[in-house]
C-alpha positions as CSV (number, residue, x, y, z in Angstrom):
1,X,0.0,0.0,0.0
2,X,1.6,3.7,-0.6
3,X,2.2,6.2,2.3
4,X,-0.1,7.9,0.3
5,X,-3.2,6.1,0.8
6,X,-3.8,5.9,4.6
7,X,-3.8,9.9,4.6
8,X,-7.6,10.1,3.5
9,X,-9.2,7.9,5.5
10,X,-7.0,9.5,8.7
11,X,-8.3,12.8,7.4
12,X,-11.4,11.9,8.1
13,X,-11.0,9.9,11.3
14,X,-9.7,13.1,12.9
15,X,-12.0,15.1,11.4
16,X,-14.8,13.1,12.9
17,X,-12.7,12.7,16.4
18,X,-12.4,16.8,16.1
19,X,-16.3,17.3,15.5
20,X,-16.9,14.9,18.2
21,X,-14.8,17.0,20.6
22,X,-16.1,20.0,19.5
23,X,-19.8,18.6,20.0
24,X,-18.6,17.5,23.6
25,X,-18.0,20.8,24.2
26,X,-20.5,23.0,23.0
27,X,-23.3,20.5,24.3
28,X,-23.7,20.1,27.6
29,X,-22.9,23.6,27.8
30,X,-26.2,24.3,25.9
31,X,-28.3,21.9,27.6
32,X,-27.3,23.8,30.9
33,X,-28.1,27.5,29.4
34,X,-31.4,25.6,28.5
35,X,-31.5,24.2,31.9
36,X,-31.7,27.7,33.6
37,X,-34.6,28.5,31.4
38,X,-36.9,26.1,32.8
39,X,-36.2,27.0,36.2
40,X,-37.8,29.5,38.1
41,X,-36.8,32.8,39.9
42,X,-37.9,34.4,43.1
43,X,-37.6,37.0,45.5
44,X,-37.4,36.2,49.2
45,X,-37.8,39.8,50.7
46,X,-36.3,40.2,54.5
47,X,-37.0,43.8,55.5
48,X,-35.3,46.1,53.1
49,X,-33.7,43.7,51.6
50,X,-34.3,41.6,48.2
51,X,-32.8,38.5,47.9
52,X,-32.8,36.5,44.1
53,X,-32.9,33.0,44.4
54,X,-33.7,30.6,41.3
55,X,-35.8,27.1,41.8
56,X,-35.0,24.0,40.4
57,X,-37.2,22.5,37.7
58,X,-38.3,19.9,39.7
59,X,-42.2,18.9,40.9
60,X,-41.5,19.7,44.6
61,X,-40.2,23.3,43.4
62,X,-43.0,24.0,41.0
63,X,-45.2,22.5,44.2
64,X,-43.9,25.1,46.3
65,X,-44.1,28.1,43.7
66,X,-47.8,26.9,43.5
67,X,-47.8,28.3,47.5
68,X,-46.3,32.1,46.6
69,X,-46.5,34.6,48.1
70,X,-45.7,33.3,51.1
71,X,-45.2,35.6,54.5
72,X,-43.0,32.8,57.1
73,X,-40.8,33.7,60.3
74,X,-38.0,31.9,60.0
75,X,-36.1,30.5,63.0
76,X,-32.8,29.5,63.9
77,X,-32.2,25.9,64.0
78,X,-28.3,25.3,65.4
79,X,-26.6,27.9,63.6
80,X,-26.9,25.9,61.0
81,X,-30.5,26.8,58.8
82,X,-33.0,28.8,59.3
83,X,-36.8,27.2,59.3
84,X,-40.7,27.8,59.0
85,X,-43.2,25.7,59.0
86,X,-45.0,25.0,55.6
87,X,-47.9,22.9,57.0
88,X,-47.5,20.4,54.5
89,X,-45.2,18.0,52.5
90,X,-44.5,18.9,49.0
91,X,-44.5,16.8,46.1
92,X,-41.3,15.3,46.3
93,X,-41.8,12.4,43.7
94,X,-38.8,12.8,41.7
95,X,-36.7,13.7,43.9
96,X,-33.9,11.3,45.0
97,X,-34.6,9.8,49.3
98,X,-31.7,12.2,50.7
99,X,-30.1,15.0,49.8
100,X,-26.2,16.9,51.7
101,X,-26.9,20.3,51.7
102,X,-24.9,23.5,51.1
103,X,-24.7,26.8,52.0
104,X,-27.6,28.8,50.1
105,X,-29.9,26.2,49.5
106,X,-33.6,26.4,49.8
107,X,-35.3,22.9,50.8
108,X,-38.0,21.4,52.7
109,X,-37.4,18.8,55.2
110,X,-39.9,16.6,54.8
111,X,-41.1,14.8,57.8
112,X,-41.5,18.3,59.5
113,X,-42.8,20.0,56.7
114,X,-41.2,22.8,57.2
115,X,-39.2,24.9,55.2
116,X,-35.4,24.8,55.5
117,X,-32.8,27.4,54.3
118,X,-29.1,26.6,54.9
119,X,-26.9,29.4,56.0
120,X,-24.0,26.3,56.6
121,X,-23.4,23.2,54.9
122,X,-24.9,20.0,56.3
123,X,-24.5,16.1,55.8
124,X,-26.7,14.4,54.0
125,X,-30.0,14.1,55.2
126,X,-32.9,11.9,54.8
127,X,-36.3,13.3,53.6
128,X,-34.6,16.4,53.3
129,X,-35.8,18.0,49.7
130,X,-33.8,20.8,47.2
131,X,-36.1,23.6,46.2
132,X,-33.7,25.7,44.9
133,X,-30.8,28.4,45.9
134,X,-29.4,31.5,46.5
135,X,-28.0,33.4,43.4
136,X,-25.7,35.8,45.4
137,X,-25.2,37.2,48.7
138,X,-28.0,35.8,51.5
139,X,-25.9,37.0,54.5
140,X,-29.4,38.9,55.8
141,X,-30.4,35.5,56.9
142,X,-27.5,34.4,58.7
143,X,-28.5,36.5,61.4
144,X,-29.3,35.4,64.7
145,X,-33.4,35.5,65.8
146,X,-36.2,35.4,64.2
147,X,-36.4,36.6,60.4
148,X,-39.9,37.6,59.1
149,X,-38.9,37.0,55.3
150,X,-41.3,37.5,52.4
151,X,-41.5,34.9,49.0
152,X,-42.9,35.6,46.0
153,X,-42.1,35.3,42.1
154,X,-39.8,37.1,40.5
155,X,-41.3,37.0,37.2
């Protein structure tokens, strides 16, 4: 066979390998920007203060949009979250059983039924839900007391 020969069909292997790379690439990064789409934003109001937070596309976050506006106090629990009761479980059906939580996030824990927003991170936690999170700065909720906080969409 001549040298000659084998430089087509490798011309097209690594064009195919490049595309594929390339696709790699560009992809998932679309199916996130799509991702963000889907998902909804809110405003959690405490005092003066405005606080953007997006929730995840998920049936227990569209259950608990369903609820807004909401008015809660939220307490401190161990320095660790801050909580209100919801008076019921939301639709967690596609959710996975447990969930570690980090600073930011916005979740239900589920046997209480309350509402649970983490100013630390947390070990994982059975029955404990993802709403959503922060977007930026939530440091108005790290303080200590009681936190009359309002929720509503941002849309």
């Amino acid at each position: 066979m001549k040298a000659g020969a084998q430089t087509v069909p490798a011309f097209f292997a690594m064009k195919q390998f490049l595309m594929a790379m390339v696709a790699m690439t560009f992809v998932p990064a679309m199916a996130l920007s799509q991702d963000k789409t889907d998902q909804m934003k809110i405003t959690v109001h405490a005092g003066d203060t405005a606080l953007s937070a997006t929730l995840d596309d998920t049936a227990a976050a569209q259950d608990f949009a369903s609820m807004l506006p909401l008015t809660l106090t939220l307490e401190d629990y161990h320095g660790i979250e801050k909580v209100a009761d919801l008076g019921r479980k939301l639709d967690a059906s596609d959710n996975p059983d447990s969930y570690a939580p980090k600073a930011g996030d916005i979740t239900q824990y589920a046997p209480w039924k309350n509402i649970a927003i983490f100013v630390a991170p947390f070990q994982a936690s059975r029955g404990l839900v993802r709403l959503g999170e922060f977007d930026g700065d939530f440091s108005t909720l790290s303080r200590s007391g009681p936190i009359e906080v309002r929720i509503e969409r941002a849309d």
